[in-house]
C-alpha positions as CSV (number, residue, x, y, z in Angstrom):
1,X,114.3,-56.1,61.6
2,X,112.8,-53.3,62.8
3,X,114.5,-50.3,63.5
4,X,112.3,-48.6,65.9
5,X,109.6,-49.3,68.5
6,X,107.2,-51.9,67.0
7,X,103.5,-51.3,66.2
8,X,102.4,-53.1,70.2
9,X,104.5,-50.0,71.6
10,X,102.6,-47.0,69.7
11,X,99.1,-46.1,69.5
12,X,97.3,-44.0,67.4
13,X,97.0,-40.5,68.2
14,X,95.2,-37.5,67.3
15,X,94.4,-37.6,63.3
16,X,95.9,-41.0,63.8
17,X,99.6,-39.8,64.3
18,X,101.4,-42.3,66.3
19,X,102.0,-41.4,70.0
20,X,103.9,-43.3,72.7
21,X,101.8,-46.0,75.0
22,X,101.5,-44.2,78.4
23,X,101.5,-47.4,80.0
24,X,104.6,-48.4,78.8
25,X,106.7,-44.9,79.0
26,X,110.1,-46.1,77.7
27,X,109.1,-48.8,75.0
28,X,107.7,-46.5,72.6
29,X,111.2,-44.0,72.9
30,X,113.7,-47.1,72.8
31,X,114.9,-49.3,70.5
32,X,114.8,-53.0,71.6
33,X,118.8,-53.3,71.6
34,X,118.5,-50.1,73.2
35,X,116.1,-50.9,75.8
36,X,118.4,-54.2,76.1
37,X,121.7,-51.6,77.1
38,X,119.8,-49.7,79.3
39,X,118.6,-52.9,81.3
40,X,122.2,-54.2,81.8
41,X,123.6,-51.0,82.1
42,X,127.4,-51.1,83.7
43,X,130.6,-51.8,81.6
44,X,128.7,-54.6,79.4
45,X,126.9,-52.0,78.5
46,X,129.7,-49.7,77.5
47,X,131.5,-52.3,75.5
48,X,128.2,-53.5,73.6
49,X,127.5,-50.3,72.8
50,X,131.1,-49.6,71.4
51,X,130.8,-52.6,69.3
52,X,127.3,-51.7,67.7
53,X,128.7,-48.5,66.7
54,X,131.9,-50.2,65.0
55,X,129.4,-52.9,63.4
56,X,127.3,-49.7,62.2
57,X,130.8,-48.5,60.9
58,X,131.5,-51.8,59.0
59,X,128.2,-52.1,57.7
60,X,125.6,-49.3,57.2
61,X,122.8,-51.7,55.9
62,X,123.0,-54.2,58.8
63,X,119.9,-54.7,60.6
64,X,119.6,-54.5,64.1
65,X,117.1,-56.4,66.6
66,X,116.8,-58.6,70.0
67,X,115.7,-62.0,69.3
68,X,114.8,-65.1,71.9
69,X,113.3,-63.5,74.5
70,X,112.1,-65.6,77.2
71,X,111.2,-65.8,80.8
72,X,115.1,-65.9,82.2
73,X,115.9,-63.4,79.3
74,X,112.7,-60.9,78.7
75,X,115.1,-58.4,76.7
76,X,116.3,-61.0,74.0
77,X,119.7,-61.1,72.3
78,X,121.0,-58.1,70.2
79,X,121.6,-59.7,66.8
80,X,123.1,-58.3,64.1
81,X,122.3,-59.5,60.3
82,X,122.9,-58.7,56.7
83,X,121.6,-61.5,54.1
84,X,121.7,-63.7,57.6
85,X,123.1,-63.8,61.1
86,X,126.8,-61.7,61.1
87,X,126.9,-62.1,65.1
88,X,125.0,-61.4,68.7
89,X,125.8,-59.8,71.3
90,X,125.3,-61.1,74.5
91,X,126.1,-59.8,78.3
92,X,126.5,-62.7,80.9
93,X,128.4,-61.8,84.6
94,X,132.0,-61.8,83.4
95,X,132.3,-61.5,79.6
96,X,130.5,-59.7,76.7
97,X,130.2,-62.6,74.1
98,X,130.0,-61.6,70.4
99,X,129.3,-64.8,68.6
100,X,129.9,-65.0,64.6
101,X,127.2,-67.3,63.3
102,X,129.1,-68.2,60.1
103,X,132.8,-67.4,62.3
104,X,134.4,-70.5,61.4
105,X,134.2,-69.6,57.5
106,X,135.4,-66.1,58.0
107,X,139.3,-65.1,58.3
108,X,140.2,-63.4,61.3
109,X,143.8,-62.4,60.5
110,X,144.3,-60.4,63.8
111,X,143.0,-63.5,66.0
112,X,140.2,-62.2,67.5
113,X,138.4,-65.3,68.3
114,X,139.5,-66.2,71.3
115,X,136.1,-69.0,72.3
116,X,133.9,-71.5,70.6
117,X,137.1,-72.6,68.4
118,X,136.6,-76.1,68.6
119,X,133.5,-75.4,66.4
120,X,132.8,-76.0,62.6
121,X,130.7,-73.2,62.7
122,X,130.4,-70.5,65.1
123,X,133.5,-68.7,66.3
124,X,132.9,-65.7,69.1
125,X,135.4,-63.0,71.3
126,X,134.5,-63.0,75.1
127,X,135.7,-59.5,76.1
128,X,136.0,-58.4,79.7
129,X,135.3,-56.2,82.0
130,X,138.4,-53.4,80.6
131,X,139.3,-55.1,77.9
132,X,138.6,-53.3,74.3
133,X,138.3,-54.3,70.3
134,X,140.9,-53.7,67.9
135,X,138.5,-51.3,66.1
136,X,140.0,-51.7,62.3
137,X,140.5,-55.6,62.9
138,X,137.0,-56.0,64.3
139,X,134.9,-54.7,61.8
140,X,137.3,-56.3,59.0
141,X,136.1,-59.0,60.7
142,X,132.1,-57.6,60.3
143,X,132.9,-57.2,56.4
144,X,134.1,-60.6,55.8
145,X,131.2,-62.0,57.9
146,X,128.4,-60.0,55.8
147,X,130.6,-61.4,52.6
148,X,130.6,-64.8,54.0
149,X,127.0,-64.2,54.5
150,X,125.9,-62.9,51.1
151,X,128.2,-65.9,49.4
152,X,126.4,-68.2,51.3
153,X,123.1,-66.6,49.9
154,X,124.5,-66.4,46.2
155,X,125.5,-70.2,46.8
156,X,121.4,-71.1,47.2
157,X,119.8,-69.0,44.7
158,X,118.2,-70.6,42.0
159,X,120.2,-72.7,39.5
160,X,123.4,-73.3,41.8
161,X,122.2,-76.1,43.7
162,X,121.6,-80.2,43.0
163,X,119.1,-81.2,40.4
């Protein structure tokens, strides 16, 4: 949610103007999913960082952050979200996975899902090492997911659901 370093990675400085944490040089200057690029660095990090600027295209308002950090994972998962999870971006050996939380429910007229099919839910694209988005399809794609999101959202709100 956040779209810069978080209030742990500055302290206060003179007449209480923020000022980076010494100790921790780069937190305070990068963003989490930036910090997350610069980590992997490499050709996953090239293609993730094409795709953030074609979801940033698709949607202006999205929010960006790394979520599930853990022990095997410290950075987190860049995730992507507008009135709910659109998708994450993940970097493993081979592939760059976007998953679509709500991917199932969204059309992808240009078949860009290509894993996680046999799901009622999620649908992702595993992109390799060379391989590149159909920019126009892909964030098509990002639209209909932030629609599916905020129908899903207008489906809850008060008065539309069971008595």
């Amino acid at each position: 949610m956040a779209k810069g370093p978080s209030s742990t990675e500055l302290t206060a400085g003179a007449e209480g103007k923020p000022r980076a944490d010494t100790r921790r040089p780069h937190a305070a200057i990068l963003h989490p999913v930036d910090a997350f690029l610069h980590a992997i660095a490499g050709w996953r990090a090239e293609t993730l960082t094409q795709v953030r600027r074609l979801i940033h295209e698709a949607a202006p308002d999205i929010v960006e952050e790394c979520k599930w950090a853990k022990a095997s994972n410290p950075g987190g998962v860049p995730v992507w979200s507008c009135d709910g999870i659109v998708c994450t971006g993940e970097a493993y050996k081979q592939v760059v996975k976007l998953t679509f939380a709500r991917g199932a429910s969204v059309d992808d007229p240009q078949g860009l899902f290509n894993a996680s099919l046999e799901g009622n839910t999620r649908r992702a694209i595993d992109l390799r090492e060379g391989e590149s988005l159909d920019a126009r399809a892909f964030k098509a794609l990002i639209r209909a997911a932030v629609a599916a999101n905020r129908q899903a959202v207008a489906a809850k709100a008060p008065g539309r659901g069971r008595k």
